[in-house]
N, C-alpha and C positions, 0 to 999 in steps of 0.2 A: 820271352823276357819275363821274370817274377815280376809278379805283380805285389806292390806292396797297400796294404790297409792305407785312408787317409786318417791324418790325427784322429780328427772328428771321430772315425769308425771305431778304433783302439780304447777314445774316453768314452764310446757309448757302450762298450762291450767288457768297462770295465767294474767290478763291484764295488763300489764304496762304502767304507764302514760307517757306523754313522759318526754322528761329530763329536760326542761323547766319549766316541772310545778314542777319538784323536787327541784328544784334553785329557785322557785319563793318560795316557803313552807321558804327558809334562808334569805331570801330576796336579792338573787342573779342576777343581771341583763342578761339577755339574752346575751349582749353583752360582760361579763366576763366569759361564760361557750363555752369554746374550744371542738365543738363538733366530736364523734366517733361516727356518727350514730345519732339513734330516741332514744337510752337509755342509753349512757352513756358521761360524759366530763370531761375534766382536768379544775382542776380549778386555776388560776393562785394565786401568793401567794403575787397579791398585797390586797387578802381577809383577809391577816391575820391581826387580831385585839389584839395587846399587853392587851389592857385593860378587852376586857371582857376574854381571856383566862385565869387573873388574879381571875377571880371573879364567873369562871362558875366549875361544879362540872365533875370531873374526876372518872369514874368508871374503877376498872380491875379486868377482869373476868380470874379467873385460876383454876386449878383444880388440884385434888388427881392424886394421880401417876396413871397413865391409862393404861388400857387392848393394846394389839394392836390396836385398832379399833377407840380407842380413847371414850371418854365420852361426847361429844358434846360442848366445850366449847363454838363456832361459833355459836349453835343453842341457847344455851342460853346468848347465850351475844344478838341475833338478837329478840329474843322473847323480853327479855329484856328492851330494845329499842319499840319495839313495844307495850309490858307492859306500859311501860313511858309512851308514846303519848294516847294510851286508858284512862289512867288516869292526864289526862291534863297536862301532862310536856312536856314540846319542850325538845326532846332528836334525837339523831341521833349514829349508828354505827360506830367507825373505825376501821376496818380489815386490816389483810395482804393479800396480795394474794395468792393466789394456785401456788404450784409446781408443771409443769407437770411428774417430777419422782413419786409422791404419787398416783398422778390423775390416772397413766397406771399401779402403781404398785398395794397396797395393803391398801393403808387408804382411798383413792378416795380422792374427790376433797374438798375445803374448803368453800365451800358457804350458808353451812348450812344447814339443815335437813329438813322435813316435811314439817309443814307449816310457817316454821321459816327460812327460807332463803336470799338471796338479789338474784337482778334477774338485767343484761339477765343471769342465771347459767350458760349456756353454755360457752357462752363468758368469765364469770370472772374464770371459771376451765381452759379454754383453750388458748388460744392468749392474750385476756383480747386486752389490749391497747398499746400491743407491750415493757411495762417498762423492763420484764424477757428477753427480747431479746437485748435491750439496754444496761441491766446490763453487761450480755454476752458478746456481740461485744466489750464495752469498756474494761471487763476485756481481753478479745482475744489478742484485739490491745494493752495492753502492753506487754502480751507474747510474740509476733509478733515482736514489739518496742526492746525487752530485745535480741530475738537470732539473730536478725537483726546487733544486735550493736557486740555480739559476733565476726561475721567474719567481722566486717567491719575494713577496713585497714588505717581509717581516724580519725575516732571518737570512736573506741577503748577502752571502761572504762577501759579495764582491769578485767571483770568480770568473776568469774571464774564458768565456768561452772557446778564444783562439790556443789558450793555453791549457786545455784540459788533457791530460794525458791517461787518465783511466779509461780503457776498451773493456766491451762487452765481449763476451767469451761464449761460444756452443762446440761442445764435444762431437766435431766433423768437419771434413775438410771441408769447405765450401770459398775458392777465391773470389766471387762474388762478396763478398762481405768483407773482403780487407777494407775498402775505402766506400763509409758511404756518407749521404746525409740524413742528418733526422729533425725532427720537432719542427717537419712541414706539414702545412695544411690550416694552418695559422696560430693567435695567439693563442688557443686553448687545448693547444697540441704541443707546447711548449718554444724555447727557443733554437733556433735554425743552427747549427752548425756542423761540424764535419767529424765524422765519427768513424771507427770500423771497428771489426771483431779480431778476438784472436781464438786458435783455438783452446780449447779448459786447462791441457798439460801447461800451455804458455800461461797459464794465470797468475797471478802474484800471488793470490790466495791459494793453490796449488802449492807452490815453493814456500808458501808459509806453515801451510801445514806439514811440510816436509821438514822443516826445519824446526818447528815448535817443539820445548822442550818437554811441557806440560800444558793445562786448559789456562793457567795464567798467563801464561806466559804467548798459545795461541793469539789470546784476545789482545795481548799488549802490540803484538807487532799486526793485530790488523787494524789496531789506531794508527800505527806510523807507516802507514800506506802512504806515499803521495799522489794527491790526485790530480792537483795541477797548479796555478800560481793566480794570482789575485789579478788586479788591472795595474797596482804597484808594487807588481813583480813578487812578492810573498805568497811559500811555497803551502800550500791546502793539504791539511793531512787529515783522513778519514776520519780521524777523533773531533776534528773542527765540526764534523756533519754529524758527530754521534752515531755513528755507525757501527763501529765497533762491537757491541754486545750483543747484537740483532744479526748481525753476521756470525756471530760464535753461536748464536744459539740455531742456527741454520748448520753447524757444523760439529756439535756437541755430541752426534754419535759417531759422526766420518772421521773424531781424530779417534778413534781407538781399532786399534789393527784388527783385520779379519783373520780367522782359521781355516785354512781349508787342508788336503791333502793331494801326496801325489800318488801317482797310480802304484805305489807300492804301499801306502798305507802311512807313508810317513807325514810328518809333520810340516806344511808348510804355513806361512805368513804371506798376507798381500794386503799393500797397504798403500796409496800413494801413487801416483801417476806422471811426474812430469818427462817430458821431451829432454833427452842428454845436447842436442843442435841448439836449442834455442831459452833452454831453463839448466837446472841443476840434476836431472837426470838418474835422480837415485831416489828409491823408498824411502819411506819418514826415518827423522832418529827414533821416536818412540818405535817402530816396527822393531827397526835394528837391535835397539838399547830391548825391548820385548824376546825376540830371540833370544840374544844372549842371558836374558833372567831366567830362559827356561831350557837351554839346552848347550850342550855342552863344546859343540861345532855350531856354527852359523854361518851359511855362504847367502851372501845380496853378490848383486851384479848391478853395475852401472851400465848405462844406454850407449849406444854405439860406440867406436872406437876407444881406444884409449887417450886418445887425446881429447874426446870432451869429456865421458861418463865418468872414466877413473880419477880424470886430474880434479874435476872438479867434486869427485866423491873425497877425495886425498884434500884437497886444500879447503872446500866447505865445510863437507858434514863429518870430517874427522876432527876440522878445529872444531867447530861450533858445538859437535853431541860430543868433544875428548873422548872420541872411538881411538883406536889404536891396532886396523889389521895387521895379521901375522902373516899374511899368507895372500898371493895375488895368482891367481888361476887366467892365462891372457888364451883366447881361443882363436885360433887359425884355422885355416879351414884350403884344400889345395885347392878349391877353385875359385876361393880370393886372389890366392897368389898366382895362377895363372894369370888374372885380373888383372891384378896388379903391373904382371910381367907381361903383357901388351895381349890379352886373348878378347876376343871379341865376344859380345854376352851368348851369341851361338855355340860359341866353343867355349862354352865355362865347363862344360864335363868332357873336353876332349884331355886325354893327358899329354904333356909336357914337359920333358923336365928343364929344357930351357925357361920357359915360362915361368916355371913353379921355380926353377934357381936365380932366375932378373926380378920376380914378384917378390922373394924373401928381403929385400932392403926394406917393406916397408913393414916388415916384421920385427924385422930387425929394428929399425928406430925403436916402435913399441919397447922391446926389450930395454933398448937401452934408458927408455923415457922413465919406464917403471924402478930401473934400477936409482934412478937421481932422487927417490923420494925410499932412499935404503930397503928397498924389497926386492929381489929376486925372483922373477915370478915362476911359475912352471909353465910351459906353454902346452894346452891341450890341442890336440889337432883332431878338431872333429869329423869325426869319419864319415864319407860320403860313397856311394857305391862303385862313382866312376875315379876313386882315389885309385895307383899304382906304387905297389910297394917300394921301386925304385924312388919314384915322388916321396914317399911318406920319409924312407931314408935320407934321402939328401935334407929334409926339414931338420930331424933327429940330428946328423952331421950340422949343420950348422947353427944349430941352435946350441951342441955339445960346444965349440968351439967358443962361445960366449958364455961359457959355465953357465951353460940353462939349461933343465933337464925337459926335452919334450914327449910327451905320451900320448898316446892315441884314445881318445875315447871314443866308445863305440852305446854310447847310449842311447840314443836314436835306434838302433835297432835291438839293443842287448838291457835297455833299461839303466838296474845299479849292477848285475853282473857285471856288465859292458864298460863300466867306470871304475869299477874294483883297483887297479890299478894306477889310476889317476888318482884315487880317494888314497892309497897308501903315499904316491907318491908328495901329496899335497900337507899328509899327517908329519911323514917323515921331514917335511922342511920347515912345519910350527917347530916340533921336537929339537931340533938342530939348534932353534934361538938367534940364528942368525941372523933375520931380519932384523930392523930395527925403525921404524916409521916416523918417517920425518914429512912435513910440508915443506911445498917447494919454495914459498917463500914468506916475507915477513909481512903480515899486512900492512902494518904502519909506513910502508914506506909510499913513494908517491902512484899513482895511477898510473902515470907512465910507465914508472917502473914495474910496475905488477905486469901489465900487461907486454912489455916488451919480453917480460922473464917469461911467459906463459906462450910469447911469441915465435921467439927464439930458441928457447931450452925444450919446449916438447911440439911447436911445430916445424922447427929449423927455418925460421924466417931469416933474412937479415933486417926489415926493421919492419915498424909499425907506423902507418900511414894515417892521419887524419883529417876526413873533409873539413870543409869551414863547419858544418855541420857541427860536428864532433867536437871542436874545436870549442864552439860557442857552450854547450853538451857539456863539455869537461871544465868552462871557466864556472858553469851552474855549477854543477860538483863541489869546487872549491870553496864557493861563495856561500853553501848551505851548509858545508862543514862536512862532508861526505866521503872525501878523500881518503879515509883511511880503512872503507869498508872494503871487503874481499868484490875481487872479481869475476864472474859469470861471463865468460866468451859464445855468442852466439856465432855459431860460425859451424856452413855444410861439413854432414856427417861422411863426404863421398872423396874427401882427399885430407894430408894437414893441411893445404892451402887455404885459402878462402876460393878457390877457381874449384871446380866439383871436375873439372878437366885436368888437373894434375895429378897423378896416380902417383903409385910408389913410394917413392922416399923423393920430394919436388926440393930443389937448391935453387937460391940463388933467384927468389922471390921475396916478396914483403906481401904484408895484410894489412888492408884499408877499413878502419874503423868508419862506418857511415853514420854513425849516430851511436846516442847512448838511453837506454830505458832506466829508470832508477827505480828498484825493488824494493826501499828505503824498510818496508814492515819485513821482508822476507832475509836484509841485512845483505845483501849485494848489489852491485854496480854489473848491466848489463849491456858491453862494448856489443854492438848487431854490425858486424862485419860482413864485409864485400855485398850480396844480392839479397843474403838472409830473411825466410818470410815467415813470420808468426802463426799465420793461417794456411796452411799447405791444400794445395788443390786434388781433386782427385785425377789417375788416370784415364787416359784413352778409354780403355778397357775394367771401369772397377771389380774390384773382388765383389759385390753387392751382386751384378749379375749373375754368380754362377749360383747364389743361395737359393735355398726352397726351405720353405717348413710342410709336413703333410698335415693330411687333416686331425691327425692324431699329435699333432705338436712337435713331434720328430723335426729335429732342422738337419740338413746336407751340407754341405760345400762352406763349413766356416771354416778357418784353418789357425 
C-alpha cells in the first residue's frame, strides 16, 4: 500500500518565503506588516479599501453535515485559492484559527490537509500569534471585574450572585469545568457561588471580535455584554463594571488580521476562531472585509455543515459586515455519504454505491438549503483514495439533476493543480451573475419566528419546542427589548436534528430549545438546543497522546 506523508511532514518539508514577499504579492509595504517572526504578521486595518471590497468576488466554502473527522472544508477552500492563482486569478484565503481543544482532542488542527495547507502549521494550530490568549485574558478580566464588584463594600451593583451569567473561558476541552463552585475558603476569597467555564471559541468576546467593525466599534459592543441581573431583576452590562476599555486594550493587537501563506506561496489570512455548533462559526468581518481590500478572489469557509457555519455566515455576518457572496463552494466527500447512507465508521472507506446513493439526501437538502438564500452552489467532492469512480459518478448525476454542477477536487493530494478545475468552475459561476444573495429572513420579526424559519426551512423540522426553561429565557428577551436581535442556533454539528442520531436528511422531528444565552455585545440571541455543550470534553483516546517534540524542537504527530 503507498504510503502517504502526514500533514505535519509535507509543512515541515515545505520552503516558506518570507512574509515580506507575501505582502509584497498585495502590494503591502514592508512598513505596514507588524512582524511575528520570518513567516507571519498583523496587518493593520488602515489596509482596508471600502471601494474595492465593493467590487471584488467573495467565495464561501461549507459543507454536507460531516463524519466526526470532518470533510476538509479548510483543504478545499486552500487548494481552491491556489486553484485560482494557477489559473491567473489574484485570489487569497481567509480562515479562522484553530482551537487548541480540537488540536489535543479528536478533529486535530485547522490548517489544512496534504498538499493544501497554509504554513508555519505549527504555529497557526498552536500559539499562532497569541489572539486565542487575548480573547481569554479579556474575557477572564471581566469575570474577575464581575466577583470583584460582588464583595465590594463601595461600588456594589447589587448583583446577584444566582443570576450571573458571565463564564470563564480556557482554550481546551476539559468537562470537568462546565459546572463548578468558587469564592470558597471564606470571606477573603471572595463570595460563594456556582460557576463554570466554556471553552474560548464559545466566548462572547470571541463572537465580538468577529463581528466588530472597527477598534470603536470592538470597545462599544464589549460594554453591552450582559453579565447578569441585579437582586431587582435589572439586566448588568459590562460598561456598569467599566470594563470595557481594559478589555479592548487586552485585545488591541488580536483585532487586526494575521498573514500568513499556503504551501504554494499564496496569500492567506487567519483571523478569528469561533465554534460554527455553539457561536457564529466564521472569521472576523475585518479578516473578510481585509481580503477583499487586497485581492481580487477571496474564499472563507464557515465551520461545519451548512446548516450552522453557512446559515449563520449568510444571515449574520453578511447582514452585520453588508458582505454579499457570489459564489458558495458546498464539500461532500463519498465517505460522508456512505455515513450518511447507513455505513458503519469501519466501513467509512469501503465503497458503496448504495450507501453513497441513500447518503445523498443529505446532500441534497444542503443543495437545496443554499439555494433559498439565491446562490447556487457548486458542490466539491473531495477526493479520498478509497473513492470509486462509479460513486464519484452517481454524485455528478444527481447533483446535474438539481442544476448543480459537481467537481472533484483532488487537492489534498494534487495541491492548486488538483483544484484547477473547481477554481474554473467556481469563476465561471461569479461571471454568469446569476447568483443573487439574499438572507433568510427579516430580523425584525419575532423570535419565534426567526427561529422556527431557521427550524424548518434549513433543518426540516416540523416545529420548535420549548422547556419552561426557554420559556422564562424568551419572556427576559422581550422584557429587555431584545427581541429583534438575529439569531445564533447552538445545536450538534453531527445531524440537522438536534439528536446527533439522526443521519441523512431526518423528517418528521421537532427541536427543543433548552434555554437561551444572550450575546447582547456580539448582537445575537443564542437558542442552546437539545444536549448542546459549551465546553466539549476530550476523547477516550486524545490526539495529545500520539505528539512528541524532539530535542531539537521538531514536533510529530500534530495533524
Amino acid at each position: 500500500m503507498e504510503k502517504f506523508l502526514s500533514d505535519i511532514e509535507i509543512a515541515q518539508a515545505n520552503v516558506m518565503e518570507p512574509i515580506q514577499q507575501i505582502g509584497a504579492k498585495l502590494n503591502i509595504s514592508d512598513d505596514d506588516l507588524e512582524l511575528y517572526g520570518k513567516y507571519k504578521a498583523k496587518l493593520p486595518l488602515t489596509l482596508l479599501a471600502p471601494d474595492n471590497i465593493e467590487k471584488n468576488n467573495l467565495i464561501l466554502v461549507t459543507a454536507m453535515t460531516p463524519t466526526p473527522a470532518g470533510e476538509g472544508k479548510t483543504t478545499v477552500s486552500i487548494g481552491l485559492v491556489d486553484g485560482l492563482n494557477k489559473i491567473g486569478k489574484q485570489a487569497m484565503v481567509v480562515l479562522r484559527e484553530p482551537s487548541l481543544g480540537p488540536v489535543f482532542g479528536i478533529k486535530g488542527g485547522a490548517a489544512g490537509g496534504g498538499h493544501s495547507q497554509v504554513v508555519p502549521m505549527e504555529d497557526i494550530n498552536l500559539h499562532f500569534t497569541g489572539d486565542f490568549s487575548a480573547v481569554e485574558k479579556a474575557n477572564n478580566l471581566l469575570a474577575a471585574l464581575l466577583d470583584n464588584n460582588l464583595q465590594s463594600k463601595t461600588k456594589n451593583l447589587g448583583i446577584d450572585p444566582r443570576r450571573v451569567t458571565w463564564k470563564r473561558v480556557m482554550d481546551m476541552n476539559d468537562r470537568s469545568l462546565r459546572d463548578i463552585t468558587i469564592g470558597l475558603g471564606g470571606i477573603s476569597n471572595g463570595i460563594p457561588r456556582q460557576d463554570g467555564f466554556n471553552i474560548t471559541p464559545a466566548s462572547e468576546v470571541m463572537a465580538i471580535l468577529c463581528m466588530a467593525r472597527d477598534f470603536a466599534d470592538l470597545k462599544k459592543k464589549l460594554g453591552d455584554i450582559l453579565v447578569g441581573f441585579t437582586y431587582d431583576r435589572q439586566p448588568v452590562f459590562a460598561r456598569d463594571l467599566k470594563a470595557e476599555n481594559a478589555m479592548a486594550i487586552l485585545l488591541k493587537d488580536a483585532i487586526k488580521p494575521n498573514l500568513v501563506q499556503t504551501l504554494e506561496s499564496n496569500p492567506a489570512i487567519i483571523h478569528g476562531g469561533p465554534f460554527a455548533n455553539i457561536a457564529q462559526g466564521t472569521n472576523t468581518i475585518i479578516a473578510t472585509k481585509m481580503g477583499l481590500s487586497l485581492s481580487e478572489y477571496v474564499v472563507t469557509e464557515a465551520g461545519f455543515g451548512a446548516d450552522l457555519g453557512a446559515e449563520k455566515f449568510l444571515d449574520l455576518k453578511c447582514v452585520y459586515g453588508e458582505l454579499k457572496p457570489k459564489a458558495v463552494v458546498l464539500v461532500a466527500t463519498i465517505r460522508a455519504l456512505r455515513h450518511h447512507g447507513g455505513s458503519p465508521k469501519e466501513e467509512y472507506n469501503t465503497p458503496s454505491i448504495e450507501r453513497v446513493s441513500k447518503g445523498f439526501e443529505n446532500l441534497e437538502k444542503h443543495i437545496e438549503n443554499i439555494k433559498k438564500f439565491g446562490l447556487n452552489p457548486v458542490v466539491a467532492i473531495n477526493a479520498f483514495p478509497s473513492d470509486t469512480p462509479e460513486e464519484v459518478a452517481i454524485v455528478k448525476e444527481k447533483c446535474a439533476a438539481m442544476d448543480t454542477q459537481a467537481i472533484v477536487s483532488n487537492a489534498w493530494a494534487q495541491g492548486g493543480e488538483g483544484a484547477k478545475e473547481l477554481a474554473q468552475g467556481v469563476v465561471d459561476v461569479i461571471a454568469s451573475g446569476e447568483n443573487n444573495f439574499h438572507p433568510l429572513y427579516d430580523w425584525n420579526t419575532s423570535v419565534e419566528e426567526k427561529m422556527n424559519t431557521i427550524a424548518k426551512e434549513i433543518y426540516g423540522a416540523d416545529e420548535v419546542v420549548l422547556t419552561k426553561q426557554a420559556q422564562t429565557d424568551l419572556r427576559k428577551i422581550k422584557r429587555l427589548g431584545l427581541d429583534k436581535l438575529p439569531v445564533c442556533m447552538a445545536k450538534t454539528q453531527k445531524s440537522f436534528s438536534d439528536n446527533d442520531k439522526l443521519l441523512g436528511r431526518p423528517r418528521n422531528f421537532s427541536v427543543t430549545v433548552r434555554e437561551f444565552e444572550f450575546a447582547v455585545g456580539a448582537g445575537f440571541l443564542i437558542p442552546i438546543l437539545g444536549k448542546m455543550m459549551r465546553m466539549p470534553g476530550l476523547p477516550a483516546t486524545p490526539a495529545s497522546e500520539n505528539m512528541s517534540i524532539d530535542d531539537d524542537g521538531k514536533i510529530s504527530g500534530l495533524s
